[in-house]
C-alpha positions in Angstrom: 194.6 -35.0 169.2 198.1 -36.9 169.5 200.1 -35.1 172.6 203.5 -35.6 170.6 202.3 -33.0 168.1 203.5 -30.2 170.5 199.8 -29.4 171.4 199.9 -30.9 174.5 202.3 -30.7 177.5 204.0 -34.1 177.5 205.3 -35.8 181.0 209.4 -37.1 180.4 210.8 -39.6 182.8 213.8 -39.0 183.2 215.9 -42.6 184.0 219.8 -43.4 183.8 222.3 -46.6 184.5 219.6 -49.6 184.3 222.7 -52.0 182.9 220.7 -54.8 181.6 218.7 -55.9 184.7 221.1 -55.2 187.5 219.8 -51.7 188.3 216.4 -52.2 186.8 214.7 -52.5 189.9 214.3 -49.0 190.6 212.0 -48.6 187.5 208.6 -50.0 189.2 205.3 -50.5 187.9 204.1 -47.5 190.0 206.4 -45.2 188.4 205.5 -46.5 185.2 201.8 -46.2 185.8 202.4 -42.3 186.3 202.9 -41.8 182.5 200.3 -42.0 180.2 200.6 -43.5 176.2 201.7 -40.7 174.8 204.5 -39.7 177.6 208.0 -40.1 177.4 211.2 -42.2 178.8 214.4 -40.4 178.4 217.2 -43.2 179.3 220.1 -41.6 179.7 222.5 -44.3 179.5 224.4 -47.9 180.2 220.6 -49.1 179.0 223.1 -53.0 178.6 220.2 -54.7 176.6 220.4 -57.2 175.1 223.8 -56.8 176.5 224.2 -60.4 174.8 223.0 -59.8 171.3 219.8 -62.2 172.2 216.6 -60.6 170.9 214.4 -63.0 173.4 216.9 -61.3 176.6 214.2 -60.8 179.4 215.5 -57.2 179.6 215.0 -56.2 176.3 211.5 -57.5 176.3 210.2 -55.6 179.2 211.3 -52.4 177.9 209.2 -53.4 174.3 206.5 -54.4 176.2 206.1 -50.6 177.7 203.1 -47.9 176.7 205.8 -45.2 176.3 208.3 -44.5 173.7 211.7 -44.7 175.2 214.7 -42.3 173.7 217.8 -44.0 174.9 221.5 -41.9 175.2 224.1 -44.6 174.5 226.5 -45.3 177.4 229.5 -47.2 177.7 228.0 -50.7 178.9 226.1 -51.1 175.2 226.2 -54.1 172.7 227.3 -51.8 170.1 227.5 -54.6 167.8 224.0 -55.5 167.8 222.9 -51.7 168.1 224.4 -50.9 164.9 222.9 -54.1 163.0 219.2 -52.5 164.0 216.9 -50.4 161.6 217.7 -46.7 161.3 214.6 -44.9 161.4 214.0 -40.6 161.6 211.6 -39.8 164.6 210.8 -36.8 166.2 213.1 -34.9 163.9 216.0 -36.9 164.7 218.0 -40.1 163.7 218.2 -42.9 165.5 218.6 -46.7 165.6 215.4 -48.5 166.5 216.1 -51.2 169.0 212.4 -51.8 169.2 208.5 -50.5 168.5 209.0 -48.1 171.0 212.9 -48.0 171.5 215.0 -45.2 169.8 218.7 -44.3 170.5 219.6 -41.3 169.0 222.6 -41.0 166.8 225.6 -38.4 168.7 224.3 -35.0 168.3 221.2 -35.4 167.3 218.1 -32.7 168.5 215.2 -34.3 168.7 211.6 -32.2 169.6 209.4 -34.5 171.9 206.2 -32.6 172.6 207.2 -29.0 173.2 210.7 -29.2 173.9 213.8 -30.1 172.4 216.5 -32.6 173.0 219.8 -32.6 172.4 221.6 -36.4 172.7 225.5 -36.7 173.5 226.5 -40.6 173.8 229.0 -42.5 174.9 231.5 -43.1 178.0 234.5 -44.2 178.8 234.6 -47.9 180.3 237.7 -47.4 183.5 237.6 -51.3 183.6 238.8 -51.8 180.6 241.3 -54.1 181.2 238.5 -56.7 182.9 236.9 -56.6 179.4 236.7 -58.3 176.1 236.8 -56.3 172.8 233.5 -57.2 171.0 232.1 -59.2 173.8 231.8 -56.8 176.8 233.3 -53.7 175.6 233.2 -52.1 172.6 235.1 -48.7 170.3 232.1 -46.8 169.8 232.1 -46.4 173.0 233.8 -43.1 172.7 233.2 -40.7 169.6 235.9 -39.8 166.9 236.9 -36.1 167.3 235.2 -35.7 164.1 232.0 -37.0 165.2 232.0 -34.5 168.5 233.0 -32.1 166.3 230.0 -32.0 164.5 227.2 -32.8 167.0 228.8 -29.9 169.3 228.7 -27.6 166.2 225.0 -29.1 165.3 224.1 -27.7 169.2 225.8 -24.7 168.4 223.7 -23.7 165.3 220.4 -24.7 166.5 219.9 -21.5 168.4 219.8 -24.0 171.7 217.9 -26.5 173.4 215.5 -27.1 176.5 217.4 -30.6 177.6 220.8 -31.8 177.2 220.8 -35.7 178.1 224.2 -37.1 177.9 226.0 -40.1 179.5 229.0 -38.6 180.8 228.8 -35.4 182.1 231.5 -32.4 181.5 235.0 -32.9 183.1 234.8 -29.0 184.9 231.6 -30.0 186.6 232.6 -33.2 187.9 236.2 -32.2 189.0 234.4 -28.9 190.5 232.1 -30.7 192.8 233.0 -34.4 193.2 237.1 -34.1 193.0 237.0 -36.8 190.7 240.8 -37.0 188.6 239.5 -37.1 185.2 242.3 -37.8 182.5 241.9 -39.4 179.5 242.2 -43.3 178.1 245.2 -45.2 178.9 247.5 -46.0 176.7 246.3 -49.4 177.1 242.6 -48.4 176.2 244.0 -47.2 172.4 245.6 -51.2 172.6 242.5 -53.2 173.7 240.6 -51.4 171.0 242.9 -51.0 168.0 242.2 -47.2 167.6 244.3 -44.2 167.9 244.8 -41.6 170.9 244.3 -38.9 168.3 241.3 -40.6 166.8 238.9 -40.6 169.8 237.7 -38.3 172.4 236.5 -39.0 176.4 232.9 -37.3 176.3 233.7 -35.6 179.8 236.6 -33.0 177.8 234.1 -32.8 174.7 231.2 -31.6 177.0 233.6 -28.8 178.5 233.1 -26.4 175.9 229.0 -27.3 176.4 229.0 -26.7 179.6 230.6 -22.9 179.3 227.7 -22.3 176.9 224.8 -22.3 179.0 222.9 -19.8 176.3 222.7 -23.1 174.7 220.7 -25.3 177.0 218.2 -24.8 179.9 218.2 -28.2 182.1 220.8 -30.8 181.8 220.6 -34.3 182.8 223.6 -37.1 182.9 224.3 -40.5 184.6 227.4 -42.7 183.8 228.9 -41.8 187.6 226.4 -43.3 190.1 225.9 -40.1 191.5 222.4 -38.3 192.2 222.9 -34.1 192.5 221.6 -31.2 191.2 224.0 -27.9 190.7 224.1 -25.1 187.8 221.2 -27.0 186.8 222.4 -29.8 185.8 221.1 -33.0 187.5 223.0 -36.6 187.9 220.9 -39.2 188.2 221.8 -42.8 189.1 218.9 -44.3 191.9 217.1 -40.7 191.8 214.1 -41.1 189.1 212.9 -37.7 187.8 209.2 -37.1 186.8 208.9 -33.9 184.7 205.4 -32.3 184.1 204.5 -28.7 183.3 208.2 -28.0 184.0 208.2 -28.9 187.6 210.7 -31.6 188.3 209.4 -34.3 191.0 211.9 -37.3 192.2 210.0 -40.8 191.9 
């Protein structure tokens, strides 16, 4: 019997910021080797490969060459570019672009039922280095959603009745100002420049995932990565260097 069929309890791996190979050290064989075929990789972010656009990038190979299917949330250090050149596929009830056999990134909004539980996929984040990078080459506008676009994957939440999981890359400006005193505003004025786009055009995830966050009727478990931070509060779990094994619904860090 396949275990994605929802007849089976499925084990998710839970993974954020890899960016390319610089933090990919922290995904080791033995953590690998506690999932079997038919278990799942939830990446939730700045997965940077191939961050270059070259389909033979080392990076981009080992995550084709896994056992598991990988579901990848969309950060802020992507090659949008290429992303948007690859097939777009339906799995698991959702959309997504396939960046591989076995590599999915879920269009903004998208729900997406892996095994027994469902998914619901917010990408994006805002690059605060902007100035140090290169429109089309190291930073990209899809980085951030159009209002319209949030619009509709928050509203697409809303009308599902709610989901087990929220994986996003940015997490919700009330949290993070709450418990880390981070000074969350929005882009620069310079950001709308580098990128040719408008300040009403776009929207930073962190004040789009405000009105998610007051709806906890909607979601269960929340997971987020994008600020190199590893917590757990209003369940809602960071993860940057923490890796989280989920099985029977008891969490375990790797």
């Amino acid at each position: 019997m396949d275990r994605t069929s929802g007849g089976w309890n499925l084990k998710y791996l839970i993974i954020g910021d890899t960016h390319g190979s610089i933090d990919l050290a922290k995904v080791t064989t033995e953590i690998l080797d506690t999932l079997e075929p038919d278990d799942t990789i939830i990446h939730c972010g700045d997965f940077g490969a191939p961050w270059t656009g070259d389909e033979h990038d080392p990076t981009l190979q080992f995550w084709r060459s896994l056992k598991n299917r990988v579901y990848i949330c969309l950060g802020n250090h992507e090659n949008y570019d290429w992303i948007l050149r690859q097939p777009v596929v339906e799995s698991t009830g959702g959309t997504c672009y396939q960046l591989g056999d076995n590599l999915f990134a879920p269009f903004l909004g998208e729900i997406l039922t892996i095994g027994k539980k469902r998914f619901w996929f917010y990408s994006g984040g805002y690059s605060v280095d902007f100035l140090y990078r290169t429109p089309g080459k190291t930073i990209w506008k899809q980085e951030l959603a159009t209002r319209e676009e949030s619009s509709r994957a928050i509203e697409r939440l809303k009308q599902s009745g709610g989901v087990d999981f929220i994986i996003t890359h940015d997490g919700p400006r009330e949290f993070i100002m709450k418990y880390w005193g981070y000074p969350i505003g929005g882009p620069k004025p310079a950001y709308y420049k580098l990128l040719g786009v408008q300040e009403q055009e776009i929207i930073h995830p962190g004040f789009a995932l405000d009105e998610v966050y007051q709806r906890t009727d909607l979601w269960q478990r929340w997971f987020f990565g994008h600020h190199h931070r590893d917590d757990d509060r209003e369940c809602i779990r960071p993860i940057f260097r923490d890796i989280i094994l989920i099985q029977d619904d008891q969490e375990t860090i790797l």
